[in-house]
C-alpha positions as CSV (number, residue, x, y, z in Angstrom):
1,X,-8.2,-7.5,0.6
2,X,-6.3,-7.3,4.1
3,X,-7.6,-8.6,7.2
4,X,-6.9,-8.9,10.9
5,X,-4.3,-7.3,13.0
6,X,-2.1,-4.5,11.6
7,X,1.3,-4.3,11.5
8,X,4.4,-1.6,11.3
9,X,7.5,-2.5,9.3
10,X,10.1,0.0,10.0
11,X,14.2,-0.4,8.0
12,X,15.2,-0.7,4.9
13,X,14.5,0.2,1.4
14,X,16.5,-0.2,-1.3
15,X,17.0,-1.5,-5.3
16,X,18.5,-4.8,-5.5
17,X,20.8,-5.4,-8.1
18,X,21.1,-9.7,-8.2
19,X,24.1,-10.9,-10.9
20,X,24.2,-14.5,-11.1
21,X,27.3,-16.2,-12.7
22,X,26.8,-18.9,-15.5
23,X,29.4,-21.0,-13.7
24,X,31.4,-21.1,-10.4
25,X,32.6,-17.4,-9.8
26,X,35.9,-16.7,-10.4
27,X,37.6,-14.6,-7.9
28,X,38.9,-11.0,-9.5
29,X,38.1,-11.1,-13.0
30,X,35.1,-10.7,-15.2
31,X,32.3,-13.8,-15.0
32,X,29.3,-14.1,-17.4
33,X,25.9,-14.4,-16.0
34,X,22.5,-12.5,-15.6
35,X,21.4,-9.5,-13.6
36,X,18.2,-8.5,-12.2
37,X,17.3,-5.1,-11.0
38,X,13.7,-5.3,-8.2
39,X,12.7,-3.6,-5.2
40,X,14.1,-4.8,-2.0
41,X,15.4,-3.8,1.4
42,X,14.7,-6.5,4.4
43,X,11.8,-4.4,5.7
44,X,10.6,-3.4,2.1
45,X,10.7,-7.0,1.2
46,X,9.1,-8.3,4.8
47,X,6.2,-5.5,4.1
48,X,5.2,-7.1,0.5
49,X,5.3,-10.2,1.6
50,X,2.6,-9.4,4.6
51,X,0.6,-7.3,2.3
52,X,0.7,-10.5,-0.2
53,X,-0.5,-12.5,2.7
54,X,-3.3,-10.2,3.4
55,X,-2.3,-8.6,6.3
56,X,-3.2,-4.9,6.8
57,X,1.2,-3.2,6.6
58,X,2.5,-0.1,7.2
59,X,6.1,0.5,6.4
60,X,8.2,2.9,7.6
61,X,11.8,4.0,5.8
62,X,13.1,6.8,3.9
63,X,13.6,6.8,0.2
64,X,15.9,9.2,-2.2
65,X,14.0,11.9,-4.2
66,X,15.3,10.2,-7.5
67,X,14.1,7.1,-9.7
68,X,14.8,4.5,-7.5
69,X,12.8,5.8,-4.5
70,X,9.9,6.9,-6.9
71,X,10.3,3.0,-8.4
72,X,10.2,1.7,-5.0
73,X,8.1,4.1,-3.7
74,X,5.3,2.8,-7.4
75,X,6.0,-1.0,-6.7
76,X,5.5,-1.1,-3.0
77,X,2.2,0.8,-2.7
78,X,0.7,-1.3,-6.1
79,X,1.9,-4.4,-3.5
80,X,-0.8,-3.1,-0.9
81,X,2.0,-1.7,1.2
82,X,0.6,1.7,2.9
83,X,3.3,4.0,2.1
84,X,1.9,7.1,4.3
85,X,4.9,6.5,7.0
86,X,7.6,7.1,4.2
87,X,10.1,9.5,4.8
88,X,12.3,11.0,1.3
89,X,15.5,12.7,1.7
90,X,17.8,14.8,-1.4
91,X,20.0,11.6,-1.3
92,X,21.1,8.8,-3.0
93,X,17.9,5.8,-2.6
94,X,19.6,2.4,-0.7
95,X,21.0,0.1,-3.4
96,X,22.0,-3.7,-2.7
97,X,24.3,-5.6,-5.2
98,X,24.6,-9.2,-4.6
99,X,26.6,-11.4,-6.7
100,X,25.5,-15.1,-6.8
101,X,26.7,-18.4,-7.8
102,X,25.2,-20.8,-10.4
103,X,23.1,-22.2,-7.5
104,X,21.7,-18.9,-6.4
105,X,23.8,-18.9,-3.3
106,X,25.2,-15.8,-2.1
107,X,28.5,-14.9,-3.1
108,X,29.1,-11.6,-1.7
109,X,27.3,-8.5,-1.2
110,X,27.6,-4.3,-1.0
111,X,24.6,-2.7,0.7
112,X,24.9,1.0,0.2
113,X,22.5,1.8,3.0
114,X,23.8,5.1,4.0
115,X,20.5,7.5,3.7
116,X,18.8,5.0,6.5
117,X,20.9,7.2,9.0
118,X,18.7,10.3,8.6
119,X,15.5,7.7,9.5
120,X,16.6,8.8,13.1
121,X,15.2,8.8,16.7
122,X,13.7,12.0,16.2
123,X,12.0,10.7,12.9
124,X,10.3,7.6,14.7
125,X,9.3,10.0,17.5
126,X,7.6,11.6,15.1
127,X,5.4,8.0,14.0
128,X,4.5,7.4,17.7
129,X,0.9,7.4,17.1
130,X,1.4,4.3,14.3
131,X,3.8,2.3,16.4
132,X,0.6,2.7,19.3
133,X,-1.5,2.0,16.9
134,X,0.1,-1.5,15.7
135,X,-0.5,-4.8,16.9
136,X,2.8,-6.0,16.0
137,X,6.0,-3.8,14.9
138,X,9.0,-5.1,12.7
139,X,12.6,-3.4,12.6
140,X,15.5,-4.1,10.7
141,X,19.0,-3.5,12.2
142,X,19.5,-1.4,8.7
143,X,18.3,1.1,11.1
144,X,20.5,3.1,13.5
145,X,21.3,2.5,16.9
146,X,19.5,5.4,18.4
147,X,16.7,4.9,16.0
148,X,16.3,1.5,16.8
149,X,16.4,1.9,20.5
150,X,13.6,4.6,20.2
151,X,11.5,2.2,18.2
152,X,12.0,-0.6,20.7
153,X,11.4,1.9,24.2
154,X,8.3,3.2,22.2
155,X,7.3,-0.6,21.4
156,X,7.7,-1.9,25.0
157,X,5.7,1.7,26.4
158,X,2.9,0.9,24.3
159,X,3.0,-2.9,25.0
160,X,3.5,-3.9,21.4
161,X,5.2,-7.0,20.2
162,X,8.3,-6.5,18.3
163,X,10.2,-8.9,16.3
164,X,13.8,-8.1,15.7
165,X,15.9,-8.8,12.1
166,X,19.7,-9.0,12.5
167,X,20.3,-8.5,8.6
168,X,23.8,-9.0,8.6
169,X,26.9,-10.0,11.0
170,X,28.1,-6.1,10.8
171,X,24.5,-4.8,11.6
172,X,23.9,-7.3,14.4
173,X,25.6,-5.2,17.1
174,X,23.7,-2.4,16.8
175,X,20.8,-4.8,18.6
176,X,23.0,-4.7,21.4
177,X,21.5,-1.8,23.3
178,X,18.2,-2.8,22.8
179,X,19.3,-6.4,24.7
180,X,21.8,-4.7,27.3
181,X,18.3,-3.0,28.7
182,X,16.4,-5.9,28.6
183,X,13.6,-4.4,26.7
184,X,11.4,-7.5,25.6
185,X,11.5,-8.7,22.0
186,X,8.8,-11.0,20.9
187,X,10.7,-12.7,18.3
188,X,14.0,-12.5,17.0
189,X,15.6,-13.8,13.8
190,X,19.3,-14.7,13.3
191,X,20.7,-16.6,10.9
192,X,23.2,-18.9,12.8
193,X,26.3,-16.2,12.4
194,X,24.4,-13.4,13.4
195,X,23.7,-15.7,16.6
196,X,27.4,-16.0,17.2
197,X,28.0,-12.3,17.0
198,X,24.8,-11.4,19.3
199,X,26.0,-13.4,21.9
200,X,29.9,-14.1,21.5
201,X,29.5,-18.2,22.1
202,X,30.2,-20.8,19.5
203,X,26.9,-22.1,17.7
204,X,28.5,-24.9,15.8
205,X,25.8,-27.9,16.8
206,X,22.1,-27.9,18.7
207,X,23.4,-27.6,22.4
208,X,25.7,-24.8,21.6
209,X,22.9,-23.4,19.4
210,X,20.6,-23.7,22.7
211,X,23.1,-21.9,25.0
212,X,23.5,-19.0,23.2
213,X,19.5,-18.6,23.0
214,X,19.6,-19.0,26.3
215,X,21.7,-16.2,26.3
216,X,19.2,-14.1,24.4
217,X,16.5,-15.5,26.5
218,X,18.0,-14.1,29.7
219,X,18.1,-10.5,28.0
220,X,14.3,-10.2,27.2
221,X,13.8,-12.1,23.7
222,X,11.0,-14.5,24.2
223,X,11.2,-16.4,20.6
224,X,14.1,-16.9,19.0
225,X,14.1,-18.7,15.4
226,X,17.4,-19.1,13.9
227,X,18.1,-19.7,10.2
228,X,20.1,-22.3,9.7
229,X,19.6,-22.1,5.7
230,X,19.1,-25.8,4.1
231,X,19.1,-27.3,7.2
232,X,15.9,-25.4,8.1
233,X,15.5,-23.1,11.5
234,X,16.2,-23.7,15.1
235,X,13.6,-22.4,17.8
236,X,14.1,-22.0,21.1
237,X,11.7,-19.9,24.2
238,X,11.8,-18.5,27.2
239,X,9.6,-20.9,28.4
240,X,12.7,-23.7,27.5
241,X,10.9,-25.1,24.3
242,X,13.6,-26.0,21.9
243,X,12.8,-27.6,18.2
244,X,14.2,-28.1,14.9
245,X,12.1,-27.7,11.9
246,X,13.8,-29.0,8.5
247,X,13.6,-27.0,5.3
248,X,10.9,-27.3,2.6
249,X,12.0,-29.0,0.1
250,X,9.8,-27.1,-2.8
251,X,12.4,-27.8,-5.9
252,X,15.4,-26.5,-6.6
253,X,16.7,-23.1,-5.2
254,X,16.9,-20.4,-8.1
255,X,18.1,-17.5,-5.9
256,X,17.8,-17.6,-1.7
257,X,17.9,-13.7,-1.9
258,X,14.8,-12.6,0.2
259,X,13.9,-16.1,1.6
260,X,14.7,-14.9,5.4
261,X,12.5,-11.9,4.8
262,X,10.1,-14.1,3.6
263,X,10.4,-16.7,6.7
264,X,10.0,-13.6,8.8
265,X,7.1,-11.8,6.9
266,X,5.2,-15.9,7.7
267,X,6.5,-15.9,11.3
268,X,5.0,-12.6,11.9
269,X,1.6,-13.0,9.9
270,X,1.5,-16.6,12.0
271,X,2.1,-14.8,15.6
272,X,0.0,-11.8,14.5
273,X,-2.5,-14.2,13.8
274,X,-2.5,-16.1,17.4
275,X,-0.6,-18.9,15.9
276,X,1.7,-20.7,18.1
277,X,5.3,-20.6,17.3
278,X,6.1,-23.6,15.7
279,X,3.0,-23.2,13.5
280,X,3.9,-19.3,12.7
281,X,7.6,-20.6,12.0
282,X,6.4,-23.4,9.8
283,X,4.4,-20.3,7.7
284,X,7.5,-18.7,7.3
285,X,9.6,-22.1,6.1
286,X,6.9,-22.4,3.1
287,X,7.1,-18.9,2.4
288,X,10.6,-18.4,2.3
289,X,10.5,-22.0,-0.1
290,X,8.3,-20.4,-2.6
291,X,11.2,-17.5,-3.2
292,X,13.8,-19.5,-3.4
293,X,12.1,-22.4,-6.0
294,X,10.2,-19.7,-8.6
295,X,10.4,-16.0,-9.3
296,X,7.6,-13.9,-7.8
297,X,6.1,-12.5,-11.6
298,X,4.6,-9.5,-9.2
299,X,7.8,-7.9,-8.6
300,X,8.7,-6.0,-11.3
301,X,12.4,-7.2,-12.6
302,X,14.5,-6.1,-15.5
303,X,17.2,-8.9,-17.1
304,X,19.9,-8.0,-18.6
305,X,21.8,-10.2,-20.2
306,X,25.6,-9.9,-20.0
């Protein structure tokens, strides 16, 4: 059953195929391991995880007309996802191929994320009644520019929080728009390299961490919580509050793929909720534990064994 304040996921969508190598990856040449095959996509996976929560979710993406989209399309509803916002397209459904170490540490990765370009500004003109109607919106920079920037005006006209994902070092500069205009962002969530490439400063310790918030802070994001991976999250405010909250330590990590979208899918039900931010931010640390310690049985998951 969901309860309390609604909330509108817009970004990405896409299968995730996760190999993990037996033992330490070996550059250029075949290595033996397992792969997975689930639904993800940052706002796919930040969705589910509100839904999970109880939270009443909308998400809004685009999907392929082929198996994948109708697989993600199946999962993500049967998660308590409302699906009514989704967009299909005759192309190719987003795919993500990670390949991880014996650890479950990220390797490297290929997101084939192409069809999120025809999720444009016209398209999220389109959804202005549900962005209005939220209480909080979510984006992912899997999104375009222009879309993004639409999402964010729309957002800020209808005085509707908005929390901000990076995803990746490559995608982070298409927030830069968004925090040229100094349109206010409730939350935004780096990991520290996506920091470094929002603002251009060095983030290698706390006080160079804090300046570059500060930087962030001066161009309309209120909170800022920055993954800093086992060594927890950095916050920083507007206001000047800084903290640093250390990782759960739940067991040992089987696969970090979809912790941060876990941490921010907490942070969001916490701030939703009326928590305060270390309190919302401390939901999303436990959350983002429980993916990286066990398998979720929920999501559907083929294993192949190579």
């Amino acid at each position: 059953m969901t309860q309390g304040p609604s909330v509108l996921v817009a970004g990405g969508a896409n299968l995730d195929v996760k190999c993990r190598a037996d033992r330490p990856v070996v550059m250029r040449t075949s290595n033996p391991g397992t792969t997975t095959v689930a639904c993800g996509g940052v706002a796919r996976n930040v969705a589910e995880r509100l839904a999970r929560r109880g939270t009443a979710v909308r998400l809004l993406t685009i999907l392929g007309e082929d198996a994948a989209g109708e697989r993600i399309a199946r999962e993500t509803l049967a998660a308590g996802v409302d699906m009514s916002l989704c967009l299909r397209a005759a192309l190719p459904t987003g795919s993500y191929t990670a390949v991880l170490d014996p650890e479950g540490e990220l390797v490297v990765a290929v997101a084939a994320m192409h069809i999120l370009d025809a999720l444009d500004a016209a398209a999220i003109a389109a959804r202005e009644e549900a962005i209005r109607e939220a209480a909080f919106v979510v984006a992912d920079a899997n999104l375009s520019p222009p879309a993004l920037a639409h999402l964010a005006g729309l957002a800020a006209a209808h005085g509707r929080p908005l929390a901000l994902e990076p995803v990746s070092v490559a995608k982070a500069a298409r927030l830069g728009p968004i925090l040229a205009a100094g349109v206010p962002v409730a939350l935004m969530t780096p990991n520290r390299d996506e920091l470094a490439a929002l603002t251009g400063l060095p983030v290698d310790g706390e006080t160079a961490l804090a300046a570059a918030a500060r930087m962030l802070h001066g161009r309309g994001v209120r909170r800022l919580a920055v993954g800093l991976g086992a060594h927890g999250v950095f916050l920083s405010t507007a206001e000047g509050e800084i903290a640093v909250l250390p990782a759960l330590a739940a067991g040992r990590a089987r696969d970090v793929t979809g912790a941060g979208d876990a941490a921010l899918a907490g942070t969001v039900f916490g701030l939703a909720s009326g928590w305060d931010f270390t309190a919302a931010v401390s939901e999303g640390q436990r959350m983002a534990a429980a993916v990286v310690t066990r398998r979720d049985d929920a999501a559907a998951q083929e294993e192949i064994e190579r």
